[in-house]
Backbone as a printed PyTorch tensor [residue, N CA C, xyz], in Angstrom:
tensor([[[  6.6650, -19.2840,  -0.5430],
         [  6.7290, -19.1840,  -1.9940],
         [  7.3920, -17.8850,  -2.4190]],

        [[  6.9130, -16.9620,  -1.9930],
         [  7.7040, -15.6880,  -1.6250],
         [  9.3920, -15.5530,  -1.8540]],

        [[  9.3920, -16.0700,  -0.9070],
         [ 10.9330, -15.8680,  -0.6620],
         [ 11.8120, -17.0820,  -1.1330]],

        [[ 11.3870, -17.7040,  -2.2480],
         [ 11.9830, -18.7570,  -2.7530],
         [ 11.6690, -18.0970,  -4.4800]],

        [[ 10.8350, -17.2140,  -4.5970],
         [ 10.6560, -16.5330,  -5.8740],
         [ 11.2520, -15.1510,  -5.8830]],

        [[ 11.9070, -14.7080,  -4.8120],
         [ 12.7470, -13.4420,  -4.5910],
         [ 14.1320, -13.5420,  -4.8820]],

        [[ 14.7310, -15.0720,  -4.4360],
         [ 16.0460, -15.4610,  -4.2910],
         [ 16.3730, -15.8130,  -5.5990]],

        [[ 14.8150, -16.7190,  -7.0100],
         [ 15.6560, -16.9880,  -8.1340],
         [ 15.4910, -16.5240,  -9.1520]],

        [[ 14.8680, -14.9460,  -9.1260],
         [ 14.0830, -14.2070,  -9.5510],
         [ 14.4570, -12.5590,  -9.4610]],

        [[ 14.7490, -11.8910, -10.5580],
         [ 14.5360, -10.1990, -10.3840],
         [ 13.4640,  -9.8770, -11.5210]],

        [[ 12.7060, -10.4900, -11.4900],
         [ 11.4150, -10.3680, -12.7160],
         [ 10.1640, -10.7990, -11.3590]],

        [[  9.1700,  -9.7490, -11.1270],
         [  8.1460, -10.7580, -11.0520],
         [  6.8200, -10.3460, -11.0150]],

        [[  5.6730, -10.9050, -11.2590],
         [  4.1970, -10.3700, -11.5040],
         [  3.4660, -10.3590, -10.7530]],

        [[  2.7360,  -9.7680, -10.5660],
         [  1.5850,  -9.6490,  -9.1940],
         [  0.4130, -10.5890,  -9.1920]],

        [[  0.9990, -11.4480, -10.4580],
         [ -0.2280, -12.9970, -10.5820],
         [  0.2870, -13.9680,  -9.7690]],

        [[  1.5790, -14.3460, -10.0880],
         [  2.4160, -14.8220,  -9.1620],
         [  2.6620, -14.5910,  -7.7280]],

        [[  2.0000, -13.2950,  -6.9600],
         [  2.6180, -12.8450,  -5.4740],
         [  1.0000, -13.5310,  -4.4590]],

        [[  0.9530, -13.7840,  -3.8090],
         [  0.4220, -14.6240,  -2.7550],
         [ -0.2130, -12.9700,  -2.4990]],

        [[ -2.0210, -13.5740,  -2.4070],
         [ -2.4940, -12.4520,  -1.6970],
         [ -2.8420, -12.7920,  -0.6090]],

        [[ -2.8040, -11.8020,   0.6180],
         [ -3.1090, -11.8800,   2.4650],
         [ -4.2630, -10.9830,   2.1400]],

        [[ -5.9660, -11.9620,   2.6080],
         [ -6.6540, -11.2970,   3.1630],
         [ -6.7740, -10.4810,   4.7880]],

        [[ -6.9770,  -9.5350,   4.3650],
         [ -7.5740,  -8.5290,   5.6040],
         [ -8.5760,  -8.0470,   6.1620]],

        [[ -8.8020,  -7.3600,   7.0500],
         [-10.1930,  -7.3880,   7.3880],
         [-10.7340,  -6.4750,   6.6850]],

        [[-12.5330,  -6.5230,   6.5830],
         [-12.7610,  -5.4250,   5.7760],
         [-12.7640,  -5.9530,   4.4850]],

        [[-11.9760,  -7.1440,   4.0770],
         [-13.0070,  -7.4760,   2.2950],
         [-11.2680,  -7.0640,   1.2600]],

        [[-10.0590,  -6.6270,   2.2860],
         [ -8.6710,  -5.5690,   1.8490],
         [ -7.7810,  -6.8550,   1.2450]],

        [[ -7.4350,  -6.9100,   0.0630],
         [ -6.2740,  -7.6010,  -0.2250],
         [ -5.2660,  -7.3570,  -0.3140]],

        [[ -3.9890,  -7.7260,   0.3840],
         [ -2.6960,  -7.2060,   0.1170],
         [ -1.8750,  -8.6310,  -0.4080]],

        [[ -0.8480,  -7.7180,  -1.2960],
         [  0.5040,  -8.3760,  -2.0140],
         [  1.7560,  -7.8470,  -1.7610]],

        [[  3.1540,  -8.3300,  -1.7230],
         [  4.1750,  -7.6760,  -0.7100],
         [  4.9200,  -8.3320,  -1.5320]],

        [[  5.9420,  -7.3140,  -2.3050],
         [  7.3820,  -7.7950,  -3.0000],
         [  7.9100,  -7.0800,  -1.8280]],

        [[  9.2450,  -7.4660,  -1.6730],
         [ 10.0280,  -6.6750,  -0.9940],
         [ 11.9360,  -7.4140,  -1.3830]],

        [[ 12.5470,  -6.1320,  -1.0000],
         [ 14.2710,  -6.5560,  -0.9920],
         [ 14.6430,  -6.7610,   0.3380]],

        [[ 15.8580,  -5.9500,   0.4170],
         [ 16.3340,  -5.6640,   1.7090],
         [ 16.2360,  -4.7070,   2.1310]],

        [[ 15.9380,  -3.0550,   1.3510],
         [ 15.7220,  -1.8340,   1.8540],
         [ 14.4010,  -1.5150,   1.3510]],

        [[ 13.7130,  -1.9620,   0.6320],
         [ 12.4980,  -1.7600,  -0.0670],
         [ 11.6250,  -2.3440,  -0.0610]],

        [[  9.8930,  -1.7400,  -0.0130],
         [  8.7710,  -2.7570,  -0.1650],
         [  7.7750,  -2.1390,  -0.7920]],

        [[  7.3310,  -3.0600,  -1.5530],
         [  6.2050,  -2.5820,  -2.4840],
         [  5.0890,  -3.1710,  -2.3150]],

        [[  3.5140,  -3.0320,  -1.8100],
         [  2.4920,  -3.2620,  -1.4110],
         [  1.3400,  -2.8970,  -2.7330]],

        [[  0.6190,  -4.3010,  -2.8710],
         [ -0.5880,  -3.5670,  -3.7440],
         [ -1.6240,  -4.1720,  -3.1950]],

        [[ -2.4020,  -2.8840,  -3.0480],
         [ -3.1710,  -3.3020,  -2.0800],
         [ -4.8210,  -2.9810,  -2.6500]],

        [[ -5.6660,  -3.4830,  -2.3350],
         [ -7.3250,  -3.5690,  -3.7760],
         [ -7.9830,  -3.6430,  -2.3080]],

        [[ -8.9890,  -2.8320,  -1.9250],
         [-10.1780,  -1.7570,  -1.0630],
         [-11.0310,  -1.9600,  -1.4360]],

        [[-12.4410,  -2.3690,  -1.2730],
         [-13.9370,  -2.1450,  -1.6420],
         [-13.9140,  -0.7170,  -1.2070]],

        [[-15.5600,  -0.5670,  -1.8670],
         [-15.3410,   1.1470,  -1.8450],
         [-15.8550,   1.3580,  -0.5790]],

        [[-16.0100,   2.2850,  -0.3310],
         [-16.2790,   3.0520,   1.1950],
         [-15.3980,   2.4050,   2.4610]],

        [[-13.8080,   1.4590,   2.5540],
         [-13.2690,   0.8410,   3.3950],
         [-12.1850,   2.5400,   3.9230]],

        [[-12.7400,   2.3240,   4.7660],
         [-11.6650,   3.7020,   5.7180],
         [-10.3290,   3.2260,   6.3840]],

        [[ -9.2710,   3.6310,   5.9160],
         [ -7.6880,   2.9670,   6.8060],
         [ -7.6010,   3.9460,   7.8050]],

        [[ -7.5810,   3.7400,   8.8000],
         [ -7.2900,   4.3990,  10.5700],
         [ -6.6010,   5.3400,   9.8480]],

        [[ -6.1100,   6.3200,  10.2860],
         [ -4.8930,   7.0030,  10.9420],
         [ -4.1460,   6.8760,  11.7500]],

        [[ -2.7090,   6.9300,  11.0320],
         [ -2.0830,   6.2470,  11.6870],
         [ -0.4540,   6.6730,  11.2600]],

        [[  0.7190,   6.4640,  11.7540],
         [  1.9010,   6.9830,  11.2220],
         [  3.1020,   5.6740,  11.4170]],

        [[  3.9200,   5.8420,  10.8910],
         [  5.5240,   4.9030,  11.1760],
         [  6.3920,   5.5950,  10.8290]],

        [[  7.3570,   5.1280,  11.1410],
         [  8.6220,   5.1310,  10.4670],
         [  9.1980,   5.2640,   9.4810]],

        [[  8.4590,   4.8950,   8.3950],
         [  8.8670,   4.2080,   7.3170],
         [  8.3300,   5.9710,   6.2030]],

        [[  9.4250,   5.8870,   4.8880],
         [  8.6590,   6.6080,   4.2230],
         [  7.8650,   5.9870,   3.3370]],

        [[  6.9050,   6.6720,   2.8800],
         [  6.2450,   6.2550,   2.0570],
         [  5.5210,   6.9780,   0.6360]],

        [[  5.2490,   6.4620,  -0.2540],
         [  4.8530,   6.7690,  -1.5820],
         [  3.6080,   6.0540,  -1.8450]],

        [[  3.1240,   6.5120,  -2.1890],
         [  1.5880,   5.3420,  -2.9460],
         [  1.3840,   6.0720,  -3.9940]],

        [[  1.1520,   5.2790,  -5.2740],
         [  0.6600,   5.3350,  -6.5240],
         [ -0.6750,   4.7770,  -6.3990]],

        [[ -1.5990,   5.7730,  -7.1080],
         [ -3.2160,   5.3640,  -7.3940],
         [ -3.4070,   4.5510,  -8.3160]],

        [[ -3.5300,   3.6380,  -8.3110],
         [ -3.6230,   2.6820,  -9.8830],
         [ -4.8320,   2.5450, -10.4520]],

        [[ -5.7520,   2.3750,  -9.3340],
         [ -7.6070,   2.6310,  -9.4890],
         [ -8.3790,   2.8590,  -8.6250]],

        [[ -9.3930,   3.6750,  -8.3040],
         [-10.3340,   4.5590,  -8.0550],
         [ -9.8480,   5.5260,  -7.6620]],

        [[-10.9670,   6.2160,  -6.8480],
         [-10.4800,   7.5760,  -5.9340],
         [-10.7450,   7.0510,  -4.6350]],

        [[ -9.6000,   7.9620,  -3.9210],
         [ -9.4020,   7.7730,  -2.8240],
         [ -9.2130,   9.3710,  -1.6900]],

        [[ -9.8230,   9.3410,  -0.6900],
         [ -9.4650,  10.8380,   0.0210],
         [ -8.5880,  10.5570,   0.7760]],

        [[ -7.2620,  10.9830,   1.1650],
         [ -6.1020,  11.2970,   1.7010],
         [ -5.9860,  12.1610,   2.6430]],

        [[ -5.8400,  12.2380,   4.1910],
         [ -5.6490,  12.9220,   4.7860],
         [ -3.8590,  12.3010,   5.2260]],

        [[ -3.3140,  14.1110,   4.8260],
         [ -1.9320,  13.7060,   5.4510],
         [ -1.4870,  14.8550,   6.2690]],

        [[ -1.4880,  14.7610,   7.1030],
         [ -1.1960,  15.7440,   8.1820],
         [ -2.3960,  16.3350,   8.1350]],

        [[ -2.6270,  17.6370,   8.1000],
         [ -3.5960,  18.8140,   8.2050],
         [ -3.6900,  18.4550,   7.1870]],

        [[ -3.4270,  18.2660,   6.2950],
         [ -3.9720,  18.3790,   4.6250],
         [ -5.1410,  17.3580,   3.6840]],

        [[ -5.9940,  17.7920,   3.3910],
         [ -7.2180,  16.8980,   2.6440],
         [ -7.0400,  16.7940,   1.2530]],

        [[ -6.8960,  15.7830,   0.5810],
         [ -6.7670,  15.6820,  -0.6670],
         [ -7.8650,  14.4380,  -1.5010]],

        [[ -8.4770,  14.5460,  -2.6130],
         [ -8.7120,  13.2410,  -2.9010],
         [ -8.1700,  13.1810,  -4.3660]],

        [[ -7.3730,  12.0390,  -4.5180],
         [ -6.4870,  11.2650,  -5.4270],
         [ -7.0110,  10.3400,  -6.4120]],

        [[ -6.6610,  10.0650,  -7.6970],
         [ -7.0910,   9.1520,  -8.3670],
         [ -5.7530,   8.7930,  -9.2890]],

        [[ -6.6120,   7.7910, -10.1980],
         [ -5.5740,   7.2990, -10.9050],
         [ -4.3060,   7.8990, -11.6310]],

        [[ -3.0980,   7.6910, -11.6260],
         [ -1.9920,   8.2140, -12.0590],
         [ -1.4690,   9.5380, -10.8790]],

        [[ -2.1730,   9.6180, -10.0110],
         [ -1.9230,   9.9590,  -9.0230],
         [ -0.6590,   9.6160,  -7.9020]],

        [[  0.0350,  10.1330,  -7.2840],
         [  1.5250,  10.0500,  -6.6490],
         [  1.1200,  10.5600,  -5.3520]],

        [[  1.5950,   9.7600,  -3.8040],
         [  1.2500,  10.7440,  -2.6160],
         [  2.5590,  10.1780,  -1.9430]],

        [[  3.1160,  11.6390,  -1.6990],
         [  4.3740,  10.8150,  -0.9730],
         [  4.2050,  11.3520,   0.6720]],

        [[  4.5190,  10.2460,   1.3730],
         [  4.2210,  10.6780,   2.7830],
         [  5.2550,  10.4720,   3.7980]],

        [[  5.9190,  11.4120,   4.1860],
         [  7.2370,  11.7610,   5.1070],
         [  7.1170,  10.6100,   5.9700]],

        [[  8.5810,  10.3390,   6.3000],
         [  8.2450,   9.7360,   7.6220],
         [  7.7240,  10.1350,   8.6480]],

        [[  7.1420,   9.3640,   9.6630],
         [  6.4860,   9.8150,  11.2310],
         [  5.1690,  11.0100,  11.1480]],

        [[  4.6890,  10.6050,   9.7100],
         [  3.4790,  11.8810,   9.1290],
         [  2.1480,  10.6850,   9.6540]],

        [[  1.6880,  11.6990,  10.0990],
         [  0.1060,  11.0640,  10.3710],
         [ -0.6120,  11.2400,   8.9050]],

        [[ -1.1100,  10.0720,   8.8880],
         [ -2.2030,   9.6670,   7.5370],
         [ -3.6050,   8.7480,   7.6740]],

        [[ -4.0230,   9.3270,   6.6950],
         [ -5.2410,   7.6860,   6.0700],
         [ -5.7860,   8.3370,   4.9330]],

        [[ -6.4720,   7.0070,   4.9670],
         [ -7.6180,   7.2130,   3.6740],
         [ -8.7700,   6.4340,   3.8860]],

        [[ -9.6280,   7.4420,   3.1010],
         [-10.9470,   6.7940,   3.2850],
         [-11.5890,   6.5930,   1.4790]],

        [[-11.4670,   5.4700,   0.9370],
         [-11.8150,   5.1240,  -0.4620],
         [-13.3480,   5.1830,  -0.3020]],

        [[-13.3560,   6.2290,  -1.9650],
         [-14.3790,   6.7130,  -2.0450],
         [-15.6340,   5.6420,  -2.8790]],

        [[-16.6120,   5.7760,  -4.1870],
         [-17.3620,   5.1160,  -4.5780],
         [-17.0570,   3.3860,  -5.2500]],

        [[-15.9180,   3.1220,  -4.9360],
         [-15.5990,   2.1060,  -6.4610],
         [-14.3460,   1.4240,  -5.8510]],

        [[-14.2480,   0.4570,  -6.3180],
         [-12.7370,  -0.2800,  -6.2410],
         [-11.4300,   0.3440,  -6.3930]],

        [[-10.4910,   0.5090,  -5.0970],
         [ -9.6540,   1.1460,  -5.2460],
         [ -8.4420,  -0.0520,  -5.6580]],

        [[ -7.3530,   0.3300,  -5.8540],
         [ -5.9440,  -0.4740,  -5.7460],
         [ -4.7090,   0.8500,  -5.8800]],

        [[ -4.2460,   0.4640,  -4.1750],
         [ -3.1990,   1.0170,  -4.7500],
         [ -1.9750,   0.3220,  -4.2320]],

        [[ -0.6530,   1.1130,  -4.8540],
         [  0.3500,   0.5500,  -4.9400],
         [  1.0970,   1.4270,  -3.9160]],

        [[  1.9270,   0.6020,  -2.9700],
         [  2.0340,   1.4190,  -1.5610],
         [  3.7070,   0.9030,  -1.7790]],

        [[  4.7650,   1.9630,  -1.5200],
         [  6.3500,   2.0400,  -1.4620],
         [  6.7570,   2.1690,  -0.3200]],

        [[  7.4710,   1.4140,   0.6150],
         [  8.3800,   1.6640,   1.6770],
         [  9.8470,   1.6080,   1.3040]],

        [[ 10.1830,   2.2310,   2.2950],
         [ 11.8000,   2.3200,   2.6460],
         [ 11.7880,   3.0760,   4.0750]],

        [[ 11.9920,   2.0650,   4.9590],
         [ 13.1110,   0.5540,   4.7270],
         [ 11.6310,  -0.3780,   4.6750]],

        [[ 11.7280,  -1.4860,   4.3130],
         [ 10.4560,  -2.3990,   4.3100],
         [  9.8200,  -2.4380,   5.6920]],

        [[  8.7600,  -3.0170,   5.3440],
         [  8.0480,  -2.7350,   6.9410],
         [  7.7990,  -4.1630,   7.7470]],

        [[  8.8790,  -4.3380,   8.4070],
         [  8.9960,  -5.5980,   9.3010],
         [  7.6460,  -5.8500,   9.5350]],

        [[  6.6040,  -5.0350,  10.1400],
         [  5.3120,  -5.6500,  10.8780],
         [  4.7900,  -6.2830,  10.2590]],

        [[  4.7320,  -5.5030,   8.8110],
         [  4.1060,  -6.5650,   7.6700],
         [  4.1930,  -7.8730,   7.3610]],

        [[  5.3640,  -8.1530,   7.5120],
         [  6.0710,  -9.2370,   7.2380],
         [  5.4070, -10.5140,   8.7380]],

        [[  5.4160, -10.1730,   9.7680],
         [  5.7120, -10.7870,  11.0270],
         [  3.9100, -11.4590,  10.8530]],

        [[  3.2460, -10.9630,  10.0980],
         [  1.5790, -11.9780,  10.0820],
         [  1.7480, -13.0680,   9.6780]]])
């Protein structure tokens, strides 16, 4: 559905995008182009993401709750209207704090693995 709403389509809503459950209770949604991908992704609270790094750069926008950010050596915790941009090949995670998080996760170049579930 995806990729038949990418091809007749440069408009589109996140009511419309197919959500992939994950483990852990994690919903993800995946627009993507050919150099770009955009992930929104909704956390119950207290769900911890590994640490972990790629390739890929990345950006995440906080859209809702707080969230603690470890990126490299560095501890941060983030909330809404919040921006974290994370180098390529940077070790990261997060561990979402009291409440429903969602955030909105940017690649470049898109992230094949994602795609390959």
């Amino acid at each position: 559905m995806l990729d038949s709403l990418m091809k007749s389509s440069n408009l589109m809503n996140w009511e419309n995008i197919p959500v992939e459950n994950l483990p852990d209770g994690v919903e993800r949604q995946m627009i993507y182009g050919d150099n770009l991908m955009i992930c929104r992704v909704k956390f119950p609270p207290h769900v911890v993401a590994t640490p972990h790094d790629h390739s890929h750069e990345q950006m995440t926008i906080v859209e809702k709750g707080r969230t603690r950010f470890i990126i490299g050596d560095e501890e941060k915790v983030v909330e809404p209207g919040d921006v974290v941009h994370i180098p390529r090949n940077t070790w990261h995670g997060a561990t979402m704090l009291d409440e429903e998080v969602i955030l909105i996760d940017i690649f470049s170049p898109i992230r094949e693995d994602f795609l390959e579930k």
